[in-house]
C-alpha positions as CSV (number, residue, x, y, z in Angstrom):
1,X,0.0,0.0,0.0
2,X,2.8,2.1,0.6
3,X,4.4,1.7,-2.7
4,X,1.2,2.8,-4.7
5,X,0.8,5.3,-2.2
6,X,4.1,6.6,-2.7
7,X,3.5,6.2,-6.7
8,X,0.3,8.4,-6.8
9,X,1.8,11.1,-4.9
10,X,4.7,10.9,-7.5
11,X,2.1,10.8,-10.4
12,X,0.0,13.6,-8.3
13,X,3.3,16.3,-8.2
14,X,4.4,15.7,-11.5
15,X,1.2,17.3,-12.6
16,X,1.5,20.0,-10.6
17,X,3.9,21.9,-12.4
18,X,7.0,20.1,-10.6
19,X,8.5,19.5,-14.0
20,X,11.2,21.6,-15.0
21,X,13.9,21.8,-18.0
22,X,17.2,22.8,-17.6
23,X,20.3,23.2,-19.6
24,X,24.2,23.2,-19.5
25,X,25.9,25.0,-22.1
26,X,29.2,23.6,-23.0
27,X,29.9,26.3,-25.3
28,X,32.4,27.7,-25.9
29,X,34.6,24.8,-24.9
30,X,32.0,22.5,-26.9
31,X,29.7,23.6,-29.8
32,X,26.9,21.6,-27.5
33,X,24.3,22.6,-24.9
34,X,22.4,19.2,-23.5
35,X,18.7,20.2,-21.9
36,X,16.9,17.7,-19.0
37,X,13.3,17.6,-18.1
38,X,12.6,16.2,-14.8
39,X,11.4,16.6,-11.5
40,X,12.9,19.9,-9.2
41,X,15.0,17.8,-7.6
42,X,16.7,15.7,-10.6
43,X,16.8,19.1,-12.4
44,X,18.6,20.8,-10.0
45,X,21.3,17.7,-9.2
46,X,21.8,18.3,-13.4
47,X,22.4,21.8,-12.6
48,X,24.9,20.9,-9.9
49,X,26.7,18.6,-12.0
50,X,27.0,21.0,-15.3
51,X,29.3,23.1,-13.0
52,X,31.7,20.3,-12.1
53,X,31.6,19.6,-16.2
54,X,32.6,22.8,-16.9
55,X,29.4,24.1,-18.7
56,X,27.3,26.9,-17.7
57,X,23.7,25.9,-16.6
58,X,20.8,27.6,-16.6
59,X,16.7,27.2,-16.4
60,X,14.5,26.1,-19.5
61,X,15.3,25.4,-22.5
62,X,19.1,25.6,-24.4
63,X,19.6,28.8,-26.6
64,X,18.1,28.3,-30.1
65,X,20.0,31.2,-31.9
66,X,22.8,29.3,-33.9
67,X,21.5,25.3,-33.6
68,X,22.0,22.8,-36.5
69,X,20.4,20.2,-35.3
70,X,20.2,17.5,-32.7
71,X,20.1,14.1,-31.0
72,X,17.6,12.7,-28.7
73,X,19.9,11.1,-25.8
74,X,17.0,9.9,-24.0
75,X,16.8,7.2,-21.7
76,X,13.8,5.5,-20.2
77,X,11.8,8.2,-17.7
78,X,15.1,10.3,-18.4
79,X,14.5,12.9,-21.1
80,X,17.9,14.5,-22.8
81,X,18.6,16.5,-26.0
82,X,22.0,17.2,-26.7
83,X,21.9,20.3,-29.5
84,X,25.2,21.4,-31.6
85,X,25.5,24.9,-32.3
86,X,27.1,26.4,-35.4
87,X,31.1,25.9,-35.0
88,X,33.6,25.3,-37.5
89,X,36.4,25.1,-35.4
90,X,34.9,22.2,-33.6
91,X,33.7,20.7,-37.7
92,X,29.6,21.3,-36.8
93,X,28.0,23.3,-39.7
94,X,25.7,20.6,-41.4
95,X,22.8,18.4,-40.2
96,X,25.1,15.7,-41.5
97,X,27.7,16.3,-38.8
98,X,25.5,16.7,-36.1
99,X,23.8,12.9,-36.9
100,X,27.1,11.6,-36.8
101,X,27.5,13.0,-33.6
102,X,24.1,10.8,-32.3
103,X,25.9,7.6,-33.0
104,X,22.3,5.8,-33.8
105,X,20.5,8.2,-31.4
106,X,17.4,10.0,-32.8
107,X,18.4,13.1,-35.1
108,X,16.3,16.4,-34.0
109,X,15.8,19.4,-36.5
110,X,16.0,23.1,-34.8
């Protein structure tokens, strides 16, 4: 009883608004920015982690100004999209490169 207990009040928050995105910007280091959606909690441990990474995190979204495209990176109740921003020096200009960087993950257009 506790378990489904437990499980509706899980269900219950998560449509209250409790769902966040988040980003970390690897730029310009990387040409990539990876977004999460989650819970507040998991959100916020991404957050924590993008600064030990070296990337700059932030709430919502990634910037959009400058992306060529995509890959889905998500996992099972784990929702990730690492985007690749414009950057010759780092050989990202073309849809093509930026599928090659999914390695069989999902491509996503701006």
């Amino acid at each position: 009883m506790k378990v489904f207990w437990f499980l509706s009040m899980v269900t219950l928050c998560a449509s209250c608004g409790l769902n966040s995105t988040a980003y970390c910007d690897f730029r310009p280091k990387e040409s990539r920015c990876q977004e999460r959606d989650g819970i507040f909690t998991t959100v916020a441990a991404f957050k924590q982690t993008c600064g030990v990474a070296q990337g700059q995190a932030g709430d919502g979204p990634c910037p959009r100004e400058g992306i060529v495209g995509g890959c889905d990176m998500s996992e099972v109740s784990n929702p990730v999209r690492d985007w690749y921003y414009s950057d010759p020096a780092h050989q990202v200009t073309t849809p093509a490169q930026v599928m090659a960087k999914c390695d069989g993950k999902p491509y996503l257009a701006p």
